[in-house]
C-alpha atoms as an extended CHARMM CRD file, in Angstrom:
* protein
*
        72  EXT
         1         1  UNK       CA            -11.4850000000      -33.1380000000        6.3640000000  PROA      1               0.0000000000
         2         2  UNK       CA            -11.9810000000      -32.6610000000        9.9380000000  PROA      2               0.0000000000
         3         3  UNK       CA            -14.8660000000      -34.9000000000       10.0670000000  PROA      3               0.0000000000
         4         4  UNK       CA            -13.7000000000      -37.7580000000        8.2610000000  PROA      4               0.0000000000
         5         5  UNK       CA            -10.5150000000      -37.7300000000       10.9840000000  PROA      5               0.0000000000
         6         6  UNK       CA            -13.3140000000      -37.6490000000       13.9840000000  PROA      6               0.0000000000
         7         7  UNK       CA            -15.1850000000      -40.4260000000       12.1970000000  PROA      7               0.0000000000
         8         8  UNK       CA            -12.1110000000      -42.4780000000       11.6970000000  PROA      8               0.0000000000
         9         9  UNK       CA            -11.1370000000      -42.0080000000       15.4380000000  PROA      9               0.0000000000
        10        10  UNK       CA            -14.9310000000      -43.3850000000       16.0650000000  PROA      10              0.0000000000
        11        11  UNK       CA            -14.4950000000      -46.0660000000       13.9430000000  PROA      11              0.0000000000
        12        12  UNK       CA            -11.0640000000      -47.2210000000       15.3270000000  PROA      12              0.0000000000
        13        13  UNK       CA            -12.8900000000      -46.7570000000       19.2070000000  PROA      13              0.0000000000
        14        14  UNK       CA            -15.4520000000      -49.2500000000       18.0450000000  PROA      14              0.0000000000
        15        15  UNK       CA            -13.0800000000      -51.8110000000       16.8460000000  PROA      15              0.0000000000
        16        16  UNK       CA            -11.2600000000      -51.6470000000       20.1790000000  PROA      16              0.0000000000
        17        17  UNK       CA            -14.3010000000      -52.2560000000       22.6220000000  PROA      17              0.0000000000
        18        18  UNK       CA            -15.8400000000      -54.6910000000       20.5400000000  PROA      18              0.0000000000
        19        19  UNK       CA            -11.7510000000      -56.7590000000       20.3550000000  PROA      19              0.0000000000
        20        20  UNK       CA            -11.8280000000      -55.9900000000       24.0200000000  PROA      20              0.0000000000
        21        21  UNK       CA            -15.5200000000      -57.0820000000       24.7540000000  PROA      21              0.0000000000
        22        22  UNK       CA            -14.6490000000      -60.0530000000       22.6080000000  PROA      22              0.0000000000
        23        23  UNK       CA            -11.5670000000      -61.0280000000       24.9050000000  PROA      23              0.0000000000
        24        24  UNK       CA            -13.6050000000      -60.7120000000       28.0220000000  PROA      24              0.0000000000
        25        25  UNK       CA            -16.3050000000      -62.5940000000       26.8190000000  PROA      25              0.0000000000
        26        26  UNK       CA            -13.9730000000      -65.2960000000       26.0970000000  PROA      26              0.0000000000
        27        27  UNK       CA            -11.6830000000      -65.3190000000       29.4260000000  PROA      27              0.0000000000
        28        28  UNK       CA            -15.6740000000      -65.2350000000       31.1910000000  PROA      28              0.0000000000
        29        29  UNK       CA            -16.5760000000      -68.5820000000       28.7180000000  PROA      29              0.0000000000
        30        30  UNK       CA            -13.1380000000      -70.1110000000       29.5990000000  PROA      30              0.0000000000
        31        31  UNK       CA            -13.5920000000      -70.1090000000       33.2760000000  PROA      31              0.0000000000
        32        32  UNK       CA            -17.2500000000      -71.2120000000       33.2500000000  PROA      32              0.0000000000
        33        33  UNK       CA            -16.5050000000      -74.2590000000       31.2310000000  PROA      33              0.0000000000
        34        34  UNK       CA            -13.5510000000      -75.1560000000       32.2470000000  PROA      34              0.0000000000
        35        35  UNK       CA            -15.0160000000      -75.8070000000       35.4980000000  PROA      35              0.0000000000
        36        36  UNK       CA            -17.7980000000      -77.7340000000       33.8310000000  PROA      36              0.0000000000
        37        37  UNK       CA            -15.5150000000      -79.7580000000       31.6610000000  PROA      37              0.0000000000
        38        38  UNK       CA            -12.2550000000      -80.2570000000       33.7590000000  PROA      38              0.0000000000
        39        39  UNK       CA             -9.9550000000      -79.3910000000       31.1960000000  PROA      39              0.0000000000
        40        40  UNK       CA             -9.0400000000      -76.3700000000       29.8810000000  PROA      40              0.0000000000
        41        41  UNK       CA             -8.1520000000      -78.3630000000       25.9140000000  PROA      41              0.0000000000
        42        42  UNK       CA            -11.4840000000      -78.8760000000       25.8200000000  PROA      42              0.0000000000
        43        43  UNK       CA            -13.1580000000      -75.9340000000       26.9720000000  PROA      43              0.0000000000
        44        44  UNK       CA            -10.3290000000      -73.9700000000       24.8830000000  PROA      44              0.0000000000
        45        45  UNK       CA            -11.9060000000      -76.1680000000       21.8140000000  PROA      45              0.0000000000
        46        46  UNK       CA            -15.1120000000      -75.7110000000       22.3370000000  PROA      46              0.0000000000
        47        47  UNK       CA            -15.0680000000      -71.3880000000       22.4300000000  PROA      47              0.0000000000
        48        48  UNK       CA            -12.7430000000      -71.2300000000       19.9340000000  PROA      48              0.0000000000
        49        49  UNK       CA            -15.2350000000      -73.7950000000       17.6730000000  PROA      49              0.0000000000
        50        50  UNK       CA            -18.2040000000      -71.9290000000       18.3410000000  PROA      50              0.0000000000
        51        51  UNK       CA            -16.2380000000      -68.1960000000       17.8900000000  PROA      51              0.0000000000
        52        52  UNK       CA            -15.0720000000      -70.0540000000       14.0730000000  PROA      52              0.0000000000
        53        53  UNK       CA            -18.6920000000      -70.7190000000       13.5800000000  PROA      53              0.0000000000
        54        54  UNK       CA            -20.4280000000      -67.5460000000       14.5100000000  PROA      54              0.0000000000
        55        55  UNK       CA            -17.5740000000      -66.3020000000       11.8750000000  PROA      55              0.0000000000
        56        56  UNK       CA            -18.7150000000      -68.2620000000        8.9780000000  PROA      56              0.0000000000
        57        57  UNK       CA            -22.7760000000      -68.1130000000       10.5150000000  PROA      57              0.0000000000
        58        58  UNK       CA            -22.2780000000      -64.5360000000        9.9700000000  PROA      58              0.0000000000
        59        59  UNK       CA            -20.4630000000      -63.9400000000        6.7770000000  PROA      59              0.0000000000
        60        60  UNK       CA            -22.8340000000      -66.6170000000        5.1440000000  PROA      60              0.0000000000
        61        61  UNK       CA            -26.0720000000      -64.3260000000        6.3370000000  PROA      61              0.0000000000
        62        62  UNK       CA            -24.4600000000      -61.3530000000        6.0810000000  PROA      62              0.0000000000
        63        63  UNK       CA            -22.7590000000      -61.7790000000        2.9360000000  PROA      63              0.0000000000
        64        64  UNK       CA            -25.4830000000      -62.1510000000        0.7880000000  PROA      64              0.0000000000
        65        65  UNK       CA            -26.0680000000      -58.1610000000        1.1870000000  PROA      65              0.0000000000
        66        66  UNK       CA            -23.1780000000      -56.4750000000        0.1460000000  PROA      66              0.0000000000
        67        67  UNK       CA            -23.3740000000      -52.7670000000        0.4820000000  PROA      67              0.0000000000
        68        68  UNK       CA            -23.1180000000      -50.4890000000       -2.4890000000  PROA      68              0.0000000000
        69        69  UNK       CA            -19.8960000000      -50.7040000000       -4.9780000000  PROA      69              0.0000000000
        70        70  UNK       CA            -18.2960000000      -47.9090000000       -6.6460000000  PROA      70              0.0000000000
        71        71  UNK       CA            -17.3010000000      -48.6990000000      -10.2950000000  PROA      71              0.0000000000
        72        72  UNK       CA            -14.2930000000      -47.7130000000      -11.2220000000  PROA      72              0.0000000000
């Protein structure tokens, strides 16, 4: 029982630095083209386009490997 609470705590530290990675990386994107475009709209439209398609890039490739099912 102990191990499945550290492994949970691991799991939830993960999710957190990769949100947190994934906000950064975004504020870093927003500056950079922002400057290049002149308007944050646009810039805002473009990351948040290509962070919707890396979503569905992702779940296509990935999806087609599910992991293994327990019947119940």
């Amino acid at each position: 029982m102990k191990n499945n609470a550290r492994a949970s705590k691991l799991i939830y530290a993960m999710f957190f630095l990769s949100g947190i990675s994934g906000l950064i990386y975004e504020t870093v994107w927003l500056r950079m083209l922002s400057r290049i475009l002149g308007n944050t709209v646009y810039a805002t439209s473009v990351i948040l386009a290509a962070f919707m398609a890396g979503l569905a890039i992702g779940s296509f490739v990935l999806g087609k490997y599910p992991g293994p099912r327990k019947t119940v």
